[in-house]
TORBA-48737 format. One record per residue: residue number from 1; x, y, z of N, C-alpha, C, CB in turn. Coordinates in Angstrom, 3 decimals, m for minus. Glycine has a CB too. Example, Ala and Ser with C-alpha at 12.3 -4.5 7.8 and 13.67 -1.06 7.14 Angstrom:
! TORBA-48737
+-----+----------+----------+----------+----------+----------+----------+----------+----------+----------+----------+----------+----------+
!  nr !       nu !       nv !       nw !      cau !      cav !      caw !       cu !       cv !       cw !      cbu !      cbv !      cbw !
+-----+----------+----------+----------+----------+----------+----------+----------+----------+----------+----------+----------+----------+
!   1 !   13.190 !   m5.690 !    7.800 !   12.300 !   m4.500 !    7.800 !   13.200 !   m3.300 !    7.800 !   11.308 !   m4.473 !    9.046 !
!   2 !   12.850 !   m2.250 !    7.080 !   13.670 !   m1.060 !    7.140 !   12.900 !    0.030 !    7.870 !   14.084 !   m0.598 !    5.725 !
+-----+----------+----------+----------+----------+----------+----------+----------+----------+----------+----------+----------+----------+
! end
This chain:
! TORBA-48737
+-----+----------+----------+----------+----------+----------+----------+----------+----------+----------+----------+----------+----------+
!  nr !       nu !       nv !       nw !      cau !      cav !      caw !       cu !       cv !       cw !      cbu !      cbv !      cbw !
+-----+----------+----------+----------+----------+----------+----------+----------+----------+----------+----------+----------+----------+
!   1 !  m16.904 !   10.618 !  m11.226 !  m16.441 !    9.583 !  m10.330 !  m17.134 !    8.260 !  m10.656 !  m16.691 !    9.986 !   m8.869 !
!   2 !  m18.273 !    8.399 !  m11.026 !  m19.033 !    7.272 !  m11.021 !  m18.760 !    6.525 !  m12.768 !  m20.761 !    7.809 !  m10.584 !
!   3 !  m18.631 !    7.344 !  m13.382 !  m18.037 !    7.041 !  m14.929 !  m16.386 !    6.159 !  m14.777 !  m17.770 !    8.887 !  m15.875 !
!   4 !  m15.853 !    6.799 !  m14.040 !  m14.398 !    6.268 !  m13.656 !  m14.741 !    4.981 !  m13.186 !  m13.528 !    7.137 !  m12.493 !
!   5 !  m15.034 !    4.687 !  m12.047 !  m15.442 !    3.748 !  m11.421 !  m15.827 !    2.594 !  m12.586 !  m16.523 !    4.255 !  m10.499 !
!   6 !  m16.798 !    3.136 !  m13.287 !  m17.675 !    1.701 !  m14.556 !  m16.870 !    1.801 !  m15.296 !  m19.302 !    1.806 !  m15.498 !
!   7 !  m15.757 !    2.740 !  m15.747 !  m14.895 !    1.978 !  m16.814 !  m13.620 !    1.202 !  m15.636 !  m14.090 !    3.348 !  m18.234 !
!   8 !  m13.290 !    1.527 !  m14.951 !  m12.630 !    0.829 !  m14.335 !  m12.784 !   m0.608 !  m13.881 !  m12.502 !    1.440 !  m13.614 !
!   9 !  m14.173 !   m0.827 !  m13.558 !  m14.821 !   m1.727 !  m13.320 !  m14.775 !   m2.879 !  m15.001 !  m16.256 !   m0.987 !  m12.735 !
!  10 !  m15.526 !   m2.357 !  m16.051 !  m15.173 !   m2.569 !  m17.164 !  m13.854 !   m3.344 !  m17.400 !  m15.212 !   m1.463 !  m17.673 !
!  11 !  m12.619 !   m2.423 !  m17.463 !  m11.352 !   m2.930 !  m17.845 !  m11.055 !   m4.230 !  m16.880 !  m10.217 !   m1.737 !  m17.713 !
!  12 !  m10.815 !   m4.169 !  m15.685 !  m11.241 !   m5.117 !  m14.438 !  m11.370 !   m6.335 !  m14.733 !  m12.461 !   m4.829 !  m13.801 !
!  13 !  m12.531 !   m6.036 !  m15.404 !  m13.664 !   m7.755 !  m16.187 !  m13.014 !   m8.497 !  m17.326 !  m15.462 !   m7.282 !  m17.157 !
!  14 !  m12.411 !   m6.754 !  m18.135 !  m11.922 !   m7.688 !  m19.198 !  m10.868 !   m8.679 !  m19.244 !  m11.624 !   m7.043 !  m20.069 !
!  15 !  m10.019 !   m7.648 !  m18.510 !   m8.559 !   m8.052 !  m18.069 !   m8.615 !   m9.270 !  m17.077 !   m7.780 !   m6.764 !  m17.306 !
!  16 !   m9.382 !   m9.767 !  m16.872 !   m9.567 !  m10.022 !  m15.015 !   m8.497 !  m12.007 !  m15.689 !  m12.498 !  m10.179 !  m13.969 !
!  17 !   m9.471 !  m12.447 !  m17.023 !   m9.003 !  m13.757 !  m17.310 !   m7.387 !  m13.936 !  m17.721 !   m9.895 !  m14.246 !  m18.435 !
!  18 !   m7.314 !  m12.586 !  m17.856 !   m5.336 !  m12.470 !  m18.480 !   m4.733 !  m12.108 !  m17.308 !   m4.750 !  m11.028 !  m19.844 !
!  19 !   m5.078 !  m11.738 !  m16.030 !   m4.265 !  m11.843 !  m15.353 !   m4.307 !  m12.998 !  m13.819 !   m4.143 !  m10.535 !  m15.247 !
!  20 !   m5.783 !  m13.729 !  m14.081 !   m5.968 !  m14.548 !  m13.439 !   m5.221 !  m16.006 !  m13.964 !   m7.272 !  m14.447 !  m13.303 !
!  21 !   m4.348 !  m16.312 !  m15.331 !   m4.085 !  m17.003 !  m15.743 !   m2.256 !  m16.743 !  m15.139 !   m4.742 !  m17.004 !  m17.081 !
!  22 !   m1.904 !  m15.578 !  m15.390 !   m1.160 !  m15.098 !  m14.892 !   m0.656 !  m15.572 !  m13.637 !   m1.499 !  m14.171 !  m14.941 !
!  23 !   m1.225 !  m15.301 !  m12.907 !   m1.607 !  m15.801 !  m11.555 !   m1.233 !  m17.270 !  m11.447 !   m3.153 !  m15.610 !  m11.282 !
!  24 !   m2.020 !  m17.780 !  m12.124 !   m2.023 !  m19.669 !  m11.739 !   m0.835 !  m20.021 !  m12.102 !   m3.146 !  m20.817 !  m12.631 !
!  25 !    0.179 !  m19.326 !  m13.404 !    0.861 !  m20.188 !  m14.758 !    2.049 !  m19.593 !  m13.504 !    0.767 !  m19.563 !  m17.037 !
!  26 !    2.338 !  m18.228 !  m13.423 !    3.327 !  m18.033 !  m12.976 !    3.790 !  m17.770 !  m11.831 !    3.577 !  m17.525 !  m13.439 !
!  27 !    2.716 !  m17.290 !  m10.498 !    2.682 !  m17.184 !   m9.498 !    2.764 !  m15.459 !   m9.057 !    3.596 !  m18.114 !   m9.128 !
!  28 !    2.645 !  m14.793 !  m10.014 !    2.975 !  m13.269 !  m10.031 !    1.528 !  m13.222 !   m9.501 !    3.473 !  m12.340 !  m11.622 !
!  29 !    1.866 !  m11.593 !   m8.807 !    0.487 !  m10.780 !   m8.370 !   m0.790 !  m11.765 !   m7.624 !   m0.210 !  m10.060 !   m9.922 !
!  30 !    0.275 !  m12.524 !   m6.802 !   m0.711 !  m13.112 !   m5.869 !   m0.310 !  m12.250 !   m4.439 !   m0.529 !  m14.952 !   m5.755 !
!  31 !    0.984 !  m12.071 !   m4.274 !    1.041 !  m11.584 !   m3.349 !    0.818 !  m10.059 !   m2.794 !    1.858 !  m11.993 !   m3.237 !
!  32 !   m0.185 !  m10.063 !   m1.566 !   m0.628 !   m9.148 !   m1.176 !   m1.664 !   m8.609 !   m1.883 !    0.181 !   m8.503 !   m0.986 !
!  33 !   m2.182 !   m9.579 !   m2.154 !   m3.958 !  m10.107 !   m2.659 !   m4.469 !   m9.486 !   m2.247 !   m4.746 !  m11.319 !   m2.370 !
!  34 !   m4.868 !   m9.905 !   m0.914 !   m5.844 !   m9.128 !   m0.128 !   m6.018 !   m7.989 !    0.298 !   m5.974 !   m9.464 !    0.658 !
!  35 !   m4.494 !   m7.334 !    0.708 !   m4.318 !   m5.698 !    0.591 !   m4.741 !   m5.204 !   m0.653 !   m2.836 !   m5.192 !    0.743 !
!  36 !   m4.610 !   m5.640 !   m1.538 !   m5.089 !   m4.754 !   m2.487 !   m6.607 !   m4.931 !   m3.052 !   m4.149 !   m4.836 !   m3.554 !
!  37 !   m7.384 !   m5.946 !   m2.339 !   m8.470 !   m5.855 !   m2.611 !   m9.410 !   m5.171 !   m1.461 !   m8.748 !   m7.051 !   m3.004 !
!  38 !   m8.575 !   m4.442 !   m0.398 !   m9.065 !   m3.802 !    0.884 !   m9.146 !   m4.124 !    2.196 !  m10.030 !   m3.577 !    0.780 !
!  39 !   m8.323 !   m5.472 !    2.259 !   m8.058 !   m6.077 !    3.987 !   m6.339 !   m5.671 !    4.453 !   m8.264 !   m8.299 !    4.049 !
!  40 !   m7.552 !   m4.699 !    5.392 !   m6.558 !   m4.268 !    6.609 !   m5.868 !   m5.105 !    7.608 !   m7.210 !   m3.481 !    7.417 !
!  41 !   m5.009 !   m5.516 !    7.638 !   m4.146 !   m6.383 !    9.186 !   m4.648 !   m5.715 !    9.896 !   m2.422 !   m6.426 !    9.599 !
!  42 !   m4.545 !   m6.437 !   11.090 !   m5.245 !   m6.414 !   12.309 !   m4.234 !   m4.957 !   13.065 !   m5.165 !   m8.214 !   13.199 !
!  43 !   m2.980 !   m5.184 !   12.891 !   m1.782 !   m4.711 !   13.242 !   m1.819 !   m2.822 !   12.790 !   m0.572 !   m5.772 !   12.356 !
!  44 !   m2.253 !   m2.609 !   11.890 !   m2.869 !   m1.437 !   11.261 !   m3.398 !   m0.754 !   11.963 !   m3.664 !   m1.587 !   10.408 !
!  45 !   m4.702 !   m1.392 !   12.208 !   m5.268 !   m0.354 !   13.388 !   m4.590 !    0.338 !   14.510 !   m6.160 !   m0.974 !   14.091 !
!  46 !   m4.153 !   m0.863 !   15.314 !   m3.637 !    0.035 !   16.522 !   m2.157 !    0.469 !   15.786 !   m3.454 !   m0.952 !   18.250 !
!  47 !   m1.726 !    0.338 !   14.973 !   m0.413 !    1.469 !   15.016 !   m1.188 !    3.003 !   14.473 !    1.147 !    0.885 !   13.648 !
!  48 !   m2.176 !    2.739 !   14.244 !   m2.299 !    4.463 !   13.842 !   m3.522 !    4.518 !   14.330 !   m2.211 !    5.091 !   12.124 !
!  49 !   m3.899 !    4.294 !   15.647 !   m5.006 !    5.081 !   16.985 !   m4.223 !    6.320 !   17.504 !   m5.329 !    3.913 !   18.621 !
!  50 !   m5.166 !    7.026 !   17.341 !   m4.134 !    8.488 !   18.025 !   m3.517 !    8.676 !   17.611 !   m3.453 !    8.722 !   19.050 !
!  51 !   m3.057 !    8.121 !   16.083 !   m1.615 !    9.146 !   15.838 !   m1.999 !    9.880 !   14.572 !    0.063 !    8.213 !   15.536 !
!  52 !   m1.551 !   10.620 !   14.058 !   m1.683 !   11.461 !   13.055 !   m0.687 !   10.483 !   11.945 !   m1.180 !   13.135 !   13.500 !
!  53 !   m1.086 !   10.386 !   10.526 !   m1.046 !    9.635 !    9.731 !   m0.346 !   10.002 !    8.671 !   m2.035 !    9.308 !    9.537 !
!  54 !    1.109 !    9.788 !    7.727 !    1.554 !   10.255 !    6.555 !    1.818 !    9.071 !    5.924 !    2.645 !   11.176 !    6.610 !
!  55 !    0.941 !    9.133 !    4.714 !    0.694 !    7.687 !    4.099 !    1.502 !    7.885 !    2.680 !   m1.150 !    7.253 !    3.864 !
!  56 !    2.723 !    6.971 !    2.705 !    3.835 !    7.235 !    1.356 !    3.386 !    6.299 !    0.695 !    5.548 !    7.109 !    1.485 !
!  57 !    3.034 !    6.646 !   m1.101 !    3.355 !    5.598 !   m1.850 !    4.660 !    5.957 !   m2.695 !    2.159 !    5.220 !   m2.682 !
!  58 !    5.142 !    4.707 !   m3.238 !    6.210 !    3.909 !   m3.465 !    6.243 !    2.996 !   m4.562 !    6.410 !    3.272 !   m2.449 !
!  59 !    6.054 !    3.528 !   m5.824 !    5.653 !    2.431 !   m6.213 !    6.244 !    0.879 !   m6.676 !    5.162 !    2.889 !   m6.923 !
!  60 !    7.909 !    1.186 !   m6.830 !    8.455 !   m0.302 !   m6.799 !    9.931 !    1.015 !   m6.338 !    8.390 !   m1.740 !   m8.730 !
!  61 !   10.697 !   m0.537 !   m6.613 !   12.266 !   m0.330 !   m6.036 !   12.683 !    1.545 !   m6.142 !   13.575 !   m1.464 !   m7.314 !
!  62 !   12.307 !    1.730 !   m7.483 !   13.092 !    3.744 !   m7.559 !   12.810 !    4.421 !   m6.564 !   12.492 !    4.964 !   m8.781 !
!  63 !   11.184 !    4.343 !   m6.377 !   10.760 !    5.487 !   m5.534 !   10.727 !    4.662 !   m3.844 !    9.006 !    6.183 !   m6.194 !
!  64 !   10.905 !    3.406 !   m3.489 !   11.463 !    3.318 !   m2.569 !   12.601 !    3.860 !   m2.002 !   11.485 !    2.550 !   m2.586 !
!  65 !   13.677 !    4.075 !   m2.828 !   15.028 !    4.502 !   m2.525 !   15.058 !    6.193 !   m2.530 !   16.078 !    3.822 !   m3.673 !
!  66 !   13.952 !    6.737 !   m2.942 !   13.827 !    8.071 !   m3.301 !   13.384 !    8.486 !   m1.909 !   12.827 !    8.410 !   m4.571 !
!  67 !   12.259 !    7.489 !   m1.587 !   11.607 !    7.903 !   m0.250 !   12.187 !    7.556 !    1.203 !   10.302 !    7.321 !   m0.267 !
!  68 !   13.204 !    7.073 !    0.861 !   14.348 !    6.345 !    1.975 !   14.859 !    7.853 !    3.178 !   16.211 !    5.587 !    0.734 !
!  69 !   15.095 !    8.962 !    2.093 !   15.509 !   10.182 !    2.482 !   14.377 !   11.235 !    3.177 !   16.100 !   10.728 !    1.269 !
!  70 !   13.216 !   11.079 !    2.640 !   12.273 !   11.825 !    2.731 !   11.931 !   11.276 !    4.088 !   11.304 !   11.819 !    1.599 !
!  71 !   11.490 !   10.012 !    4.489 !   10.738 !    9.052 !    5.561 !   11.976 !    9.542 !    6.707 !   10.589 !    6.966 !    5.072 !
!  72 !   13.109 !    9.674 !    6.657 !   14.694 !    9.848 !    7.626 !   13.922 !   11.481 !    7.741 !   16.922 !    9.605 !    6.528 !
!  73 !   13.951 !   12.167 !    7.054 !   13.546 !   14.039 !    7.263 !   12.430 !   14.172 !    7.681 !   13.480 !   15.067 !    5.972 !
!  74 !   11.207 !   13.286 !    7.395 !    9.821 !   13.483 !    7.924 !    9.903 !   12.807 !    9.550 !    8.595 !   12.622 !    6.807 !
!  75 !   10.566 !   12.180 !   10.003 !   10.859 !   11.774 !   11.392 !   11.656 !   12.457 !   12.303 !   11.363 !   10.684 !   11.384 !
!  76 !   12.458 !   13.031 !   11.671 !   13.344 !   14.070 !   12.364 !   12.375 !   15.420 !   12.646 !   14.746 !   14.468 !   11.321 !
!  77 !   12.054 !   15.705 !   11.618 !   10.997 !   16.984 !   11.783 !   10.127 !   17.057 !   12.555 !   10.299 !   17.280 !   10.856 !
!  78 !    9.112 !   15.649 !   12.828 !    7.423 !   15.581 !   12.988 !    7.975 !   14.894 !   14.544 !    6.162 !   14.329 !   11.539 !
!  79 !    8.508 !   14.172 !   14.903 !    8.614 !   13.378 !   16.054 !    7.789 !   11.921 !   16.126 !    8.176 !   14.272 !   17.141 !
!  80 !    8.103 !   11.660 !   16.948 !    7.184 !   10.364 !   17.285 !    5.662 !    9.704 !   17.244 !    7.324 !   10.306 !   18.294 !
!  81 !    5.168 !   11.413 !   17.524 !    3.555 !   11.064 !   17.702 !    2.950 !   11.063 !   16.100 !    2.641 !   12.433 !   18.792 !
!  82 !    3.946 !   11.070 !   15.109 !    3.553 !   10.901 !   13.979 !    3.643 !    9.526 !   13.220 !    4.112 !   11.782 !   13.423 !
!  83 !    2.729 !    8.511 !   12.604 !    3.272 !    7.544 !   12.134 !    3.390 !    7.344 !   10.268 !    2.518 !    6.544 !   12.872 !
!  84 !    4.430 !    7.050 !    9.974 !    4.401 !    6.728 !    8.257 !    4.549 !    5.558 !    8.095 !    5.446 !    7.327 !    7.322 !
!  85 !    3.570 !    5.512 !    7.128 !    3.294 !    4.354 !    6.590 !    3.623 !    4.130 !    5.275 !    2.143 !    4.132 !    6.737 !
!  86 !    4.150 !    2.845 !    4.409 !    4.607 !    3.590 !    3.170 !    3.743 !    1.873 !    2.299 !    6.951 !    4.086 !    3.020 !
!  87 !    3.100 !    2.385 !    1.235 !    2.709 !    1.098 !    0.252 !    3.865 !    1.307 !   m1.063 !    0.756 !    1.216 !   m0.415 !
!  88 !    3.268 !    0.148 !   m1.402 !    4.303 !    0.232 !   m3.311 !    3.140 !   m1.003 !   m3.606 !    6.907 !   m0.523 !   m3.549 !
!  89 !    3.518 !   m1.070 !   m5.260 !    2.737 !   m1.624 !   m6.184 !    3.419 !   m3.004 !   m6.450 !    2.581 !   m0.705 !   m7.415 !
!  90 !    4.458 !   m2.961 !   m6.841 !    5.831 !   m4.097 !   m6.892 !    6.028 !   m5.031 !   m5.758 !    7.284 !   m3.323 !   m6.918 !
!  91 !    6.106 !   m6.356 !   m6.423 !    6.649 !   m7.193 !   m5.401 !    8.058 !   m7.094 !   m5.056 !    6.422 !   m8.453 !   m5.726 !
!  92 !    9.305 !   m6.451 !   m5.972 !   10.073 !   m5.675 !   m5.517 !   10.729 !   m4.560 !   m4.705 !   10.083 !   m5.647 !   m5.902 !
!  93 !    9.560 !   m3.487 !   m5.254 !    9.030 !   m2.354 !   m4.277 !    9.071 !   m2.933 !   m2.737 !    7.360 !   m1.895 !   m4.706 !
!  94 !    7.829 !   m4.052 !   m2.783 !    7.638 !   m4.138 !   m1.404 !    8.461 !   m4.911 !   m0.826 !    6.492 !   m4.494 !   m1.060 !
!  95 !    9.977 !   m5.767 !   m1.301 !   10.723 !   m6.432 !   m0.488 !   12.159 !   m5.473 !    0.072 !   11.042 !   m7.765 !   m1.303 !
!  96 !   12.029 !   m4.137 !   m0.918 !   12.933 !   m3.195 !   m0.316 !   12.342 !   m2.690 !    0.788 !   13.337 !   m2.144 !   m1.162 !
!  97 !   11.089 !   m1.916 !    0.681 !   10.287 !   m1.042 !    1.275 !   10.553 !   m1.921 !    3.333 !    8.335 !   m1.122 !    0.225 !
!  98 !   10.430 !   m3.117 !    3.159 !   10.396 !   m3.855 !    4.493 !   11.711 !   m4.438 !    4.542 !    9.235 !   m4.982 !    4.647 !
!  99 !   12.824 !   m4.554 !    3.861 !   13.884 !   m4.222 !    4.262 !   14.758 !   m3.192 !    5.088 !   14.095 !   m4.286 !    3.577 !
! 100 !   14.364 !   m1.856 !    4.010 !   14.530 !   m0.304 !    4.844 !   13.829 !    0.139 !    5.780 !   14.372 !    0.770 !    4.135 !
! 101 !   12.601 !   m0.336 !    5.713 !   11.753 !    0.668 !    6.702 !   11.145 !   m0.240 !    8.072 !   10.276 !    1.403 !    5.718 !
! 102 !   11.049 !   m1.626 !    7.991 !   10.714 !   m2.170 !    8.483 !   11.581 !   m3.164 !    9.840 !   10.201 !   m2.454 !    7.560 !
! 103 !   12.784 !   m2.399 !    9.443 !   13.787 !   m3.123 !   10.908 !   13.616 !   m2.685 !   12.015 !   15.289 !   m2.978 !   10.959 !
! 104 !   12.912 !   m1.527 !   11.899 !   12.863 !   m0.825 !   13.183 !   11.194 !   m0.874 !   13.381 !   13.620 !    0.844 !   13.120 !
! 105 !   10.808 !   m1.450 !   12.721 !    9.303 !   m1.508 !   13.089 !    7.941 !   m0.438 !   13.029 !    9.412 !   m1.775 !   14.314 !
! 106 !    8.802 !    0.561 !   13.003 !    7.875 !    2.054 !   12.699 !    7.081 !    1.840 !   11.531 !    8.832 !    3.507 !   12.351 !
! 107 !    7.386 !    1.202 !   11.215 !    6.699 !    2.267 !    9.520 !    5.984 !    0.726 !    8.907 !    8.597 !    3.244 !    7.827 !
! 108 !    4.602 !    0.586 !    9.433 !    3.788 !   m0.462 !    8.613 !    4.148 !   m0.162 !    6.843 !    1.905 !   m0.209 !    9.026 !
! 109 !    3.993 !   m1.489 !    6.469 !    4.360 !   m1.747 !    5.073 !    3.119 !   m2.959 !    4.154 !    6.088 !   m2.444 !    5.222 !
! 110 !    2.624 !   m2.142 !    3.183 !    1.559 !   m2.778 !    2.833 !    1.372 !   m2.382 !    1.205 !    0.372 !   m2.382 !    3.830 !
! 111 !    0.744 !   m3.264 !    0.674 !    0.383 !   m3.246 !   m1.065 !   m0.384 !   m2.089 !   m1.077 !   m0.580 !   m4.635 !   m1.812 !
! 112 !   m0.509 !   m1.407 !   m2.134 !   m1.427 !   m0.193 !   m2.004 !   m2.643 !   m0.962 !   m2.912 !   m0.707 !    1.489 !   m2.710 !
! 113 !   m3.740 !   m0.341 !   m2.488 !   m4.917 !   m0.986 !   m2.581 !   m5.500 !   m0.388 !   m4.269 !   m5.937 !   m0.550 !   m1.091 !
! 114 !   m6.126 !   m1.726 !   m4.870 !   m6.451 !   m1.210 !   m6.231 !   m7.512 !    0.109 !   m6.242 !   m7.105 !   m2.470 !   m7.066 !
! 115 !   m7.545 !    0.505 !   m7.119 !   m8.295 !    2.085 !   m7.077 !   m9.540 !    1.934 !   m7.557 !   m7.609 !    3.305 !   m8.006 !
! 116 !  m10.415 !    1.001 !   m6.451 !  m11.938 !    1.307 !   m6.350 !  m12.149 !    0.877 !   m4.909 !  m12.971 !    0.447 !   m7.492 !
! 117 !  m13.519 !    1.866 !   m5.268 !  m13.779 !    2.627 !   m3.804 !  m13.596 !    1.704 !   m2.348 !  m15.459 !    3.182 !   m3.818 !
! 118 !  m14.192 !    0.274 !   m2.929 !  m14.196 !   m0.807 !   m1.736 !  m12.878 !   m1.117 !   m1.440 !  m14.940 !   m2.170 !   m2.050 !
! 119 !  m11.963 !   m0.856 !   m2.180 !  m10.632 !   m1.685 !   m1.589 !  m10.270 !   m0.692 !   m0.957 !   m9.424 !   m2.327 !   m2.540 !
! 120 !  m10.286 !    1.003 !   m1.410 !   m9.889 !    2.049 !   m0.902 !   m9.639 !    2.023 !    0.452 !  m10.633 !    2.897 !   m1.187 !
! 121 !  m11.351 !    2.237 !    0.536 !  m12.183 !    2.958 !    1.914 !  m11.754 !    2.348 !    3.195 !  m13.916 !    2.733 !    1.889 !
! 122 !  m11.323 !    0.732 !    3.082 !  m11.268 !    0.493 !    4.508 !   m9.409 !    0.653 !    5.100 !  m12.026 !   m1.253 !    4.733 !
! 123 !   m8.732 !    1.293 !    3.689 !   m7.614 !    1.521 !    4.235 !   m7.878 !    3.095 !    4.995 !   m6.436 !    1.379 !    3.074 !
! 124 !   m8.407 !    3.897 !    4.409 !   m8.440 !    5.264 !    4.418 !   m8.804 !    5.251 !    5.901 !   m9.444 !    6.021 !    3.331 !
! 125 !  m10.479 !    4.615 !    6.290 !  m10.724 !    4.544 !    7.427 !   m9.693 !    3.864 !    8.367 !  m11.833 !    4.054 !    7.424 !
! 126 !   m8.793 !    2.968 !    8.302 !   m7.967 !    2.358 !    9.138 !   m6.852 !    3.646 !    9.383 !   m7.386 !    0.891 !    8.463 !
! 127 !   m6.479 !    4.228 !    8.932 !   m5.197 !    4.937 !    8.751 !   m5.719 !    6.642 !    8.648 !   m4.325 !    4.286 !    7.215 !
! 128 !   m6.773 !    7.064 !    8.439 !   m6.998 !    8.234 !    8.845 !   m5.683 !    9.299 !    8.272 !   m7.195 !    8.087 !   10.422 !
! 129 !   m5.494 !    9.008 !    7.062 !   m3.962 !    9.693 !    6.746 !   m4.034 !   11.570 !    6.574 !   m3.330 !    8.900 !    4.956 !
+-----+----------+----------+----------+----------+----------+----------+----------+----------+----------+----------+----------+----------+
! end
């Protein structure tokens, strides 16, 4: 874990000036910054106090539409006192994902958080999945 972590960390650093240029030149992968560096909305919390937690990822438009069916069967099955939540990686992903899932308000919709431990942890703790 801790090897993962330092090369991850590693690649991170290297990469960090090619996609921070990225960033400025074209305006990509700014959005939902902060989710993916580990800030929870405020809004997060209380939708999943007391409730038991099924946390979907998604990662752009395919597996949005894949999970369109699954999220309709996991609500029918589980009832109400259950909440899903669904991330994706894509700024595509995420303009379907809150199209479909988000008219009805159930189903928080958020960037999934990059894969080290700090951005992780404070989703995990928010959402208890």
């Amino acid at each position: 874990m801790a090897l993962y972590s330092l090369l991850l960390a590693a690649v991170f650093i290297v990469g960090a000036p090619y996609w921070l240029l990225r960033m400025a030149t074209s305006g990509r992968y700014r959005a939902g910054l902060a989710e993916r560096l580990g800030r929870v909305p405020d809004g997060f919390h209380l939708a999943a106090s007391g409730r038991d937690v099924i946390w979907l990822h998604a990662v752009s438009v395919g597996e949005v539409l894949a999970a369109t069916r699954l999220v309709s069967e996991l609500e029918s099955s589980l009832g109400p006192t259950w909440l899903i939540v669904i991330s994706t990686t894509t700024a595509t992903g995420q303009a379907l994902a809150r199209e479909r899932f988000s008219a009805c308000g159930s189903h928080p919709i958020f960037y999934y958080p990059l894969d080290f431990a700090f951005a992780v942890r404070p989703w995990l703790h928010a959402l208890q999945p």
